[in-house]
C-alpha positions in Angstrom: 2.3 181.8 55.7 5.0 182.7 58.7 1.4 183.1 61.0 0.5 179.4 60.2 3.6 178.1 61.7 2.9 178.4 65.2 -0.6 177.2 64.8 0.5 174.0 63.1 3.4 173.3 65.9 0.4 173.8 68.5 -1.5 171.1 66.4 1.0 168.8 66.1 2.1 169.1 69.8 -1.2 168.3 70.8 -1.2 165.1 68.2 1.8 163.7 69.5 0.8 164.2 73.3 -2.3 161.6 72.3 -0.2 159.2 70.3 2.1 158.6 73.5 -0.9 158.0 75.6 -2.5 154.6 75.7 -5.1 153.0 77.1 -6.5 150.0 79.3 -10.1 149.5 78.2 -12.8 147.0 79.7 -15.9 146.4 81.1 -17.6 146.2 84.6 -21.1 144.6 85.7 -23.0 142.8 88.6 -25.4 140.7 88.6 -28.1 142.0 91.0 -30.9 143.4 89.1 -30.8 146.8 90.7 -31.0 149.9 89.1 -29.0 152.6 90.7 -30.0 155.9 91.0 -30.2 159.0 89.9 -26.5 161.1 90.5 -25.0 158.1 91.3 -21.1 157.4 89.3 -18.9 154.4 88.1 -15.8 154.7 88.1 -12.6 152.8 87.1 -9.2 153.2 88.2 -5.9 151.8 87.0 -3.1 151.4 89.7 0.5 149.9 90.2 0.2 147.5 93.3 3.3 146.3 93.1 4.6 147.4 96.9 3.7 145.2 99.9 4.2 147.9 102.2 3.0 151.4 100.6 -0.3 152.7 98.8 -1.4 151.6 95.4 0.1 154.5 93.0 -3.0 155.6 90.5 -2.3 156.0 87.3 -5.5 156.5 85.8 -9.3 157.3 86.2 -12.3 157.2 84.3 -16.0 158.2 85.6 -19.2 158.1 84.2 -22.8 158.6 84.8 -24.0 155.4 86.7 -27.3 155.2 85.6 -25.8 154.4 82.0 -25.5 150.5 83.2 -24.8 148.4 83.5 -22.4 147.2 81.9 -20.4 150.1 81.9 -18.0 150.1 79.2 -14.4 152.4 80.3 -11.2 153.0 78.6 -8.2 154.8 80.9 -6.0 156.5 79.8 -2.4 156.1 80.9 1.5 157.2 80.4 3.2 153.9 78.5 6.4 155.5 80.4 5.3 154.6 83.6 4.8 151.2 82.8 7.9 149.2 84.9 7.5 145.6 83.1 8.7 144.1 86.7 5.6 145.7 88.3 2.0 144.4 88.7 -0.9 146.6 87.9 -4.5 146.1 88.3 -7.5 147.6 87.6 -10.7 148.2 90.3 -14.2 149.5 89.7 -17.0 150.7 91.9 -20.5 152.5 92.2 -21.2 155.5 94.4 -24.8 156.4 94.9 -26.2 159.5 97.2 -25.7 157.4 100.3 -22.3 155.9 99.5 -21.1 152.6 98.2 -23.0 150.6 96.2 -20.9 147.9 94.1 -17.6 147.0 93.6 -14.7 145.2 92.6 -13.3 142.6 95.1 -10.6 140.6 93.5 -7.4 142.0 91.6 -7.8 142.2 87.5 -4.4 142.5 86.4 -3.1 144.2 83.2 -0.2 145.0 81.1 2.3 143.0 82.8 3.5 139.5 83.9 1.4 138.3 80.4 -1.3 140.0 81.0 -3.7 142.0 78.3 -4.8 145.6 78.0 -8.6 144.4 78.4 -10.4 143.0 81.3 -13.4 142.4 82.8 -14.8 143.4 85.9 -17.7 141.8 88.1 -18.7 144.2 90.8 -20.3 143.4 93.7 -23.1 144.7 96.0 -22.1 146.5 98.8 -24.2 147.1 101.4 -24.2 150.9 103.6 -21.2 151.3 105.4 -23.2 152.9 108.3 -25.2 149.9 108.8 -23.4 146.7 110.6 -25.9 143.8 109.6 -24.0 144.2 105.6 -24.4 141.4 103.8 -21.0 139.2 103.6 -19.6 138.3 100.0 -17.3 135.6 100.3 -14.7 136.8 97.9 -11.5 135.0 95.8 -9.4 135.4 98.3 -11.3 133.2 100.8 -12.9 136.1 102.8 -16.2 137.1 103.9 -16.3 140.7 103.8 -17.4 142.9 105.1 -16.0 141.5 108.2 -14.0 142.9 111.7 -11.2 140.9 113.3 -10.2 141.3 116.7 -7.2 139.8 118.7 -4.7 140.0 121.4 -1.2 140.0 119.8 2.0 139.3 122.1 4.2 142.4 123.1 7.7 143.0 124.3 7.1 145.3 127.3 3.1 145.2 128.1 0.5 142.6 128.5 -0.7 142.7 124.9 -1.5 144.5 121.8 -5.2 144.4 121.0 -6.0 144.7 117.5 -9.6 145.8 115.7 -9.7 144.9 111.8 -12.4 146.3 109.8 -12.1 145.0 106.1 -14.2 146.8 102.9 -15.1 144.5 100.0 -13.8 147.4 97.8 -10.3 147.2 99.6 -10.3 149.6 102.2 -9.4 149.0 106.0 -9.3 150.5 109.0 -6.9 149.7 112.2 -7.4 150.3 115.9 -4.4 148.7 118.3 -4.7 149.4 122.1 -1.1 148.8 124.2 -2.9 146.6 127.2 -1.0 147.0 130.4 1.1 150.0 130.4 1.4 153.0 132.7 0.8 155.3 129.7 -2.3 154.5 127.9 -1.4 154.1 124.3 -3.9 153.9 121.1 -3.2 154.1 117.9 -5.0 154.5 114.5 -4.8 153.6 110.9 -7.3 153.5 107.4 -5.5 152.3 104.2 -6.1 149.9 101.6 -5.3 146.0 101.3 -4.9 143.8 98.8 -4.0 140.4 98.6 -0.8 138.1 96.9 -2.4 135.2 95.4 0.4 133.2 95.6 0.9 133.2 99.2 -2.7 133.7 100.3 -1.5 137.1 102.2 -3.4 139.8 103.3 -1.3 143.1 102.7 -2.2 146.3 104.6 -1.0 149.5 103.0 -0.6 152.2 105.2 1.2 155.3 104.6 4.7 155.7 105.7 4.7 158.2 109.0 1.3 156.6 109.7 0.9 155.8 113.4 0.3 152.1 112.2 3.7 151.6 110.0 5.1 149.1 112.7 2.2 147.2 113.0 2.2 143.6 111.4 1.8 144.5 107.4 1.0 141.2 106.1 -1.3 138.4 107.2 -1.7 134.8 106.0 -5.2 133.9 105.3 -6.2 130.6 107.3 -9.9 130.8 105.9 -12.3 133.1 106.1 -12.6 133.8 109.8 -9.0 133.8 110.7 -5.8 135.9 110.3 -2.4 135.5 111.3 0.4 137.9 111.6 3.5 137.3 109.3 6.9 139.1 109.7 7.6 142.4 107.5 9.3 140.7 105.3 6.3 138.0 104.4 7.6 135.0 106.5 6.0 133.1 108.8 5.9 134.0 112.3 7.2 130.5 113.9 5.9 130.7 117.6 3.5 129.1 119.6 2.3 132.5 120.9 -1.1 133.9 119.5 -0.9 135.7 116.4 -4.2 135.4 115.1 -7.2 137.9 114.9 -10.2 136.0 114.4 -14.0 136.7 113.0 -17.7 135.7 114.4 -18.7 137.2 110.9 -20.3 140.4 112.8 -19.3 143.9 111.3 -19.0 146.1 113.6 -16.8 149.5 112.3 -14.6 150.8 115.3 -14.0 154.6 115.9 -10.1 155.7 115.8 -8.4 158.3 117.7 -6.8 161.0 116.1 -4.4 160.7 113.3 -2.7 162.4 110.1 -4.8 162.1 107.3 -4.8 164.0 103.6 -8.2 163.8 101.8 -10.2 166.0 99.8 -12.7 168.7 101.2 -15.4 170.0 100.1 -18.1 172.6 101.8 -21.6 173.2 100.1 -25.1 173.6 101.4 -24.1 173.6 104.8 -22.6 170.3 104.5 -19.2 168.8 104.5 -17.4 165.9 103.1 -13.6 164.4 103.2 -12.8 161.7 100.9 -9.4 160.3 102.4 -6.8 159.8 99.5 -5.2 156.9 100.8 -8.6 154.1 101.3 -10.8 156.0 99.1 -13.3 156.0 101.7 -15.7 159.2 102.1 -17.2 160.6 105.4 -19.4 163.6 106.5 -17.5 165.9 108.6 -18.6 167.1 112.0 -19.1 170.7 112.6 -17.0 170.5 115.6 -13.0 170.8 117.2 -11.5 172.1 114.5 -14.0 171.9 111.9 -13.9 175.9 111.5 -10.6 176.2 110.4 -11.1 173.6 107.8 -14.0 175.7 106.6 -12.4 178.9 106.7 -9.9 177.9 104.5 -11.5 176.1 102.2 -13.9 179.5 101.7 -11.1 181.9 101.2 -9.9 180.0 98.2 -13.0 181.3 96.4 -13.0 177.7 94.5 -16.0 176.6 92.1 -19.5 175.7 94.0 -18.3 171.6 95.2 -14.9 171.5 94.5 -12.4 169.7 95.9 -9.6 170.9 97.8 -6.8 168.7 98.9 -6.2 168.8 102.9 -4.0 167.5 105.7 -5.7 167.2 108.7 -5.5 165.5 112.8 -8.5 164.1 113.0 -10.7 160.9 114.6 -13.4 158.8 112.9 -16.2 159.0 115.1 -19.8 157.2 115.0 -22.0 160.1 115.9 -25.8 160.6 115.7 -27.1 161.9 112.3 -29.8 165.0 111.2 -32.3 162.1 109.9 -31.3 158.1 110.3 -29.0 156.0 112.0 -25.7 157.3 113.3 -23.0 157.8 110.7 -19.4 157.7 110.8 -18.0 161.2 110.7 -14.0 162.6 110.7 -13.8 164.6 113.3 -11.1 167.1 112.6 -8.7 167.9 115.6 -6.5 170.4 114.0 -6.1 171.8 110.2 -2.3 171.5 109.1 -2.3 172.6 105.5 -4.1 172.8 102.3 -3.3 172.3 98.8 -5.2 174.3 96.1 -5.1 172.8 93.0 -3.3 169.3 93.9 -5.5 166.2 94.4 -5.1 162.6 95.9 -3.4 161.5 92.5 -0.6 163.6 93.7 -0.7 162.6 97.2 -1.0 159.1 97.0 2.9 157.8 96.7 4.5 159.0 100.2 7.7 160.9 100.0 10.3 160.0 101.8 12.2 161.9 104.8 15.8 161.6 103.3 17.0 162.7 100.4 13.8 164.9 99.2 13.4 168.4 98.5 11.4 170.1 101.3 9.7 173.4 100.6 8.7 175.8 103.8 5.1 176.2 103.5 4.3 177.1 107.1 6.3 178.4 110.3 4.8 179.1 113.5 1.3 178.6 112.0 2.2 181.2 109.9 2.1 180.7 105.5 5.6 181.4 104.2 5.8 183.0 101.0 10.0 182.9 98.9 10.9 186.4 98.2 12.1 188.3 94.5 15.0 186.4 93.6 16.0 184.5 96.4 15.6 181.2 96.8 12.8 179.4 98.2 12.9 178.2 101.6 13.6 174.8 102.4 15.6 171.9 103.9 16.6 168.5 102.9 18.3 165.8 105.2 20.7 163.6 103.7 21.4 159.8 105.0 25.4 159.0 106.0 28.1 158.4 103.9 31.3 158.0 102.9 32.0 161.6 103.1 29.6 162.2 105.7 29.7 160.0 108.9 26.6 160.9 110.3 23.3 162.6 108.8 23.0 166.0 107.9 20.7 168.5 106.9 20.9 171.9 104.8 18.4 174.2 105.0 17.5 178.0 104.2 14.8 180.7 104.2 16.4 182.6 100.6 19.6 184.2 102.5 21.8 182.6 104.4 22.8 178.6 104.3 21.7 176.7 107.4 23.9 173.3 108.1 23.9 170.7 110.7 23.8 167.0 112.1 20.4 165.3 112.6 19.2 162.1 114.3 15.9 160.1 113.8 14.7 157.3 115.4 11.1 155.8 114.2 9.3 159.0 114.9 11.5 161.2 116.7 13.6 163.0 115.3 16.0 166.2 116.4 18.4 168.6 115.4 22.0 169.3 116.5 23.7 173.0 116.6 23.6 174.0 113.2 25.9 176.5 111.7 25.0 179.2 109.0 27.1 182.1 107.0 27.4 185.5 108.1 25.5 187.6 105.3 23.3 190.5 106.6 19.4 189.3 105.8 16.8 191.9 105.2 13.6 191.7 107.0 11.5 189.6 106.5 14.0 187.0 106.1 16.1 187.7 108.6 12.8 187.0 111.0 12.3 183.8 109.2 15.7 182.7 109.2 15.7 183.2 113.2 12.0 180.9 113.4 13.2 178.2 111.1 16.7 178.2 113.7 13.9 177.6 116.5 11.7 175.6 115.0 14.6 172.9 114.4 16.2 173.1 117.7 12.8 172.1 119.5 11.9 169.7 116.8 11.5 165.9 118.9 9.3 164.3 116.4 8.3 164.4 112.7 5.4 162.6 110.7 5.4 163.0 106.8 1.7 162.0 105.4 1.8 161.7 101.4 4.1 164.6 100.4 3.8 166.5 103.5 6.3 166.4 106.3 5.3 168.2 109.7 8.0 169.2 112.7 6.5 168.7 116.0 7.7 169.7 119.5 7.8 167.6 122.6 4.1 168.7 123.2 3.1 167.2 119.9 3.2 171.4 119.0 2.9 171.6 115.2 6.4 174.3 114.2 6.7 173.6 110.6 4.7 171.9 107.6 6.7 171.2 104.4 5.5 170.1 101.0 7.6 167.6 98.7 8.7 169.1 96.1 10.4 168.3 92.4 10.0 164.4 93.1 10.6 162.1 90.2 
């Protein structure tokens, strides 16, 4: 009877772990009749859109054969725990066939909070090929006609203006090119995210990731009708000036390319193919066999994962419109440098950015070299603490497993260095005593720092990478 014991604990463990979850349930259509085909997949995913200026957090995802619609009936499962009643969550849907997009949801379908049910409906709709420019505009909710680019000169401090490029999805996802006009060193930046949009004060809200080349730029925009956009202030106010702040549309589509930038997305190699599906906009490309293309698939090999699966990835890398085997030129990520992988994590995971202060910071890489903790020591890493009462100015601990590595830092948007740190005097054995002289390096040429979902990289003066880090026990 003793034997039965365990067996029943195991039972009930796994009875309990279902009656905690619950579930959002609905159902999505369109209204085309299309049928979609073969290997094509729905999908539904529940999120917390509550911040104006970070990512949508997924909490849950269902997929399903799309030829089984529609409609397409869904239930997603989710952690009642996570549910904050002072946040707003939504649900979104969407088709993917062989050659991309298909349908989606364009407005927000809230749930569970602010008096709203557990069920809802979804109407998807049709979205035309993202490599093609002449899509078909849907004039959405929101008073937009998307897919759509906006383009603008915005005022600047110190050049002759900022031009900005705009490309808007239907199924929420953007993409950001701003050019400094004027200045002595040529500056262009990048940025692909989603939006969404706060009904109650017709806003347009990027999301872009913090440490994103584009987390200055103008967050929010007020609708003024469907072919007009006007910069608001980071806090949501209205910019009161008689300067332009407004991108406008001619209703043309027209998908810019975008220098390089940090993104995390997952990989996958088969065939002789590659794809990267970037975490943050959802959006998938082909990837060019070129730059650093290599690397990527070198890694990604050595893993020795199952035939088309995923592997989570941080990259440098452009989106570039570059001719295609058979068809029209396609929009590709071009990958500039590889900076880490992450067997075994996905973009769930990587979605909510960490934050520089205040998080735990595990070494993953040094030199471009993996760093593995050793037998009961502990593992390297460093965490920066903000001022305080005790502490007048910033500081950092750090450590490789032997001894304890202290000092001031300062950081200024991007830049960020180390002062003289101290450390205590016990005798390390190699390897760590190596390591412990390379981290004691790295920091003191540190000048700048990006941290892209939960991954923070060191960089010298010569944009150099010295160190990657990976967030660590987060809440």
């Amino acid at each position: 009877m003793t034997r039965l014991i365990p067996a029943v604990f195991c039972l009930l463990g796994v009875f309990m772990t279902s009656a905690f979850a619950e579930t959002v349930t609905g159902t999505a259509f369109y209204r085309e009749r299309i049928a979609v085909p073969p290997g094509a997949t729905f999908e539904a995913v529940l999120e917390d859109i509550s911040l104006a200026d970070a990512a949508a957090i997924e909490l849950g995802r269902v997929q399903s054969d799309g030829s089984s619609g529609p409609p397409y009936a869904f239930a997603i499962e989710y952690d009642p725990s996570a549910i904050d009643p002072a946040h707003t969550y939504s649900v979104r849907a969407r088709i993917t066939g062989p050659e991309g997009l298909m349908f989606t949801s364009d407005t927000v379908h809230t749930v569970l909070t602010r008096g709203a049910g557990q069920s809802v409906e979804l109407r998807m709709v049709r979205v035309a090929a993202r490599q093609q420019s002449d899509a078909e505009p849907v004039l959405g909710a929101h008073g937009l006609r998307l897919p759509a680019s906006f383009s603008g000169i915005l005022p600047c401090a110190d050049c002759s203006g900022v031009q900005h490029h705009l490309d808007l999805w239907p199924d929420q996802s953007y993409q950001l090119r701003r050019e400094w006009l004027g200045r002595e060193d040529p500056l262009v930046t990048g940025a692909i995210g989603r939006w969404s949009v706060a009904p109650d004060r017709g806003a347009l809200v990027l999301h872009s990731p913090r440490g994103s080349q584009a987390n200055d730029a103008p967050l929010q925009w007020q609708i003024k009708g469907p072919a007009t956009l006007r910069a608001l202030a980071a806090d949501g106010s209205e910019i009161v000036s008689d300067l332009p702040y407004e991108l406008t549309t001619d209703g043309a589509f027209d998908p810019v390319d975008l220098p390089s930038m940090p993104m995390t997305g997952s990989f996958v190699y088969f065939a002789d193919a590659a794809t990267f599906e970037h975490c943050e906009s959802g959006q998938r490309f082909g990837v060019a066999m070129q730059g650093g293309y290599l690397d990527l698939e070198r890694a990604y090999l050595a893993e020795r994962l199952a035939p088309q699966a995923p592997m989570l990835v941080v990259i440098d890398g452009q989106i570039a419109t570059l001719p295609a085997m058979e068809g029209p030129p396609q929009r590709m990520v071009v990958v500039d440098r590889l900076i880490d992988t992450r067997p075994g994590e996905d973009c769930r995971r990587d979605m909510a950015t960490a934050s520089l202060v205040n998080t735990y910071w595990k070494l993953d890489q040094l030199g471009g070299a993996e760093v593995q903790a050793q037998p009961n020591m502990r593992e390297p890493h460093i965490v920066l603490r903000a001022a305080s009462l005790d502490e007048t100015v910033p500081r950092y601990s750090a450590t490789v497993g032997c001894n304890a590595m202290s000092g001031s830092y300062e950081v200024s948007g991007t830049a960020l260095t180390f002062g003289p740190g101290m450390a205590t005097l016990m005798a390390c054995m190699s390897p760590l005593a190596e390591m412990e002289r390379d981290l004691a390096a790295a920091l003191a040429q540190t000048r700048s720092y990006r941290v892209t979902g939960q991954t923070l990289v060191l960089s010298d003066s010569d944009d150099a990478v010295l160190a990657v880090f990976r967030a660590v026990y987060l809440p």
